[in-house]
C-alpha positions in Angstrom: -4.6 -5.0 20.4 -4.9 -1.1 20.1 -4.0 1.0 16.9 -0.8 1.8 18.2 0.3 -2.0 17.6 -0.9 -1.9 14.2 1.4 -1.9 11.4 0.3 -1.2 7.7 1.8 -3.3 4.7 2.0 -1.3 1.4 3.4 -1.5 -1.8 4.4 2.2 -3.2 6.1 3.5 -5.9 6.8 6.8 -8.2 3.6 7.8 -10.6 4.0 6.2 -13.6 3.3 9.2 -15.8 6.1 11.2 -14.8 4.6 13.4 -11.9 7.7 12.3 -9.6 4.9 11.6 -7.1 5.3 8.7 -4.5 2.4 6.9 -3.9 0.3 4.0 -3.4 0.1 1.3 -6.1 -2.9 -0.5 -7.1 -3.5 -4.0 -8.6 -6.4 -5.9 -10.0 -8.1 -8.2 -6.7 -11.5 -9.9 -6.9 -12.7 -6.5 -5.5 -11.6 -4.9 -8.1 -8.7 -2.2 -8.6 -7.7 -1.5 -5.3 -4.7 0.3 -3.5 -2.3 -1.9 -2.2 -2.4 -2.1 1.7 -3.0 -4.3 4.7 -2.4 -5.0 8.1 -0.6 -8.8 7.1 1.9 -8.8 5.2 1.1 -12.0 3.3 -1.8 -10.2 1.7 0.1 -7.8 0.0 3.3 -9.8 -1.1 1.0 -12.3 -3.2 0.7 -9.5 -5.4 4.3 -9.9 -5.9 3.8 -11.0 -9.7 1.5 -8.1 -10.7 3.6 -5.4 -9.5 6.4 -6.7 -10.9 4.7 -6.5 -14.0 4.0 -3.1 -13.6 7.5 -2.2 -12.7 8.7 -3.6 -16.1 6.1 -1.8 -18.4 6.8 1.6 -16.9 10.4 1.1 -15.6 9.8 2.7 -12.3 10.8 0.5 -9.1 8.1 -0.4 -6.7 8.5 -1.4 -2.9 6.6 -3.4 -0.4 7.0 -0.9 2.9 6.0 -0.7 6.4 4.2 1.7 8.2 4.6 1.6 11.9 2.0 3.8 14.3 3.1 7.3 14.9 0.2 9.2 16.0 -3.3 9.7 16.1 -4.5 12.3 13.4 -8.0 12.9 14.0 -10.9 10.3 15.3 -14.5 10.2 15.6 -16.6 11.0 17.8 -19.0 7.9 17.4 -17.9 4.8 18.3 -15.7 3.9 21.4 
């Protein structure tokens, strides 16, 4: 598999505070706080009951999206 056949699993959603800013949403893991993606699905949509959650204390809808490859930003130079 190469990182062009990689797709990304994330739930996002507007700030909460009123910024009007999409972005990633976090939830509490055995990690921790951590932002919401991964590369299977299932990981993310477990979180299901926590973001719903969210969703109802702030009233701002959050989605479960994928991200497909579109390009190679920047790599680095270690590594192969």
């Amino acid at each position: 598999m190469s990182v062009a056949d990689v797709m990304l699993f994330a739930w996002v959603g507007e700030d909460e505070f009123g910024s009007g800013e999409i972005g990633l949403k976090q939830a509490h893991v055995p990690a921790g706080l951590i932002p919401l993606v991964a590369v299977r699905q299932d990981k993310v949509e477990k979180l299901w009951p926590q973001l719903e959650a969210q969703a109802r204390r702030y009233g701002k809808r959050i989605r479960l999206v994928r991200f497909r490859f579109d390009a190679v930003i920047r790599e680095t130079e270690a590594g192969e």
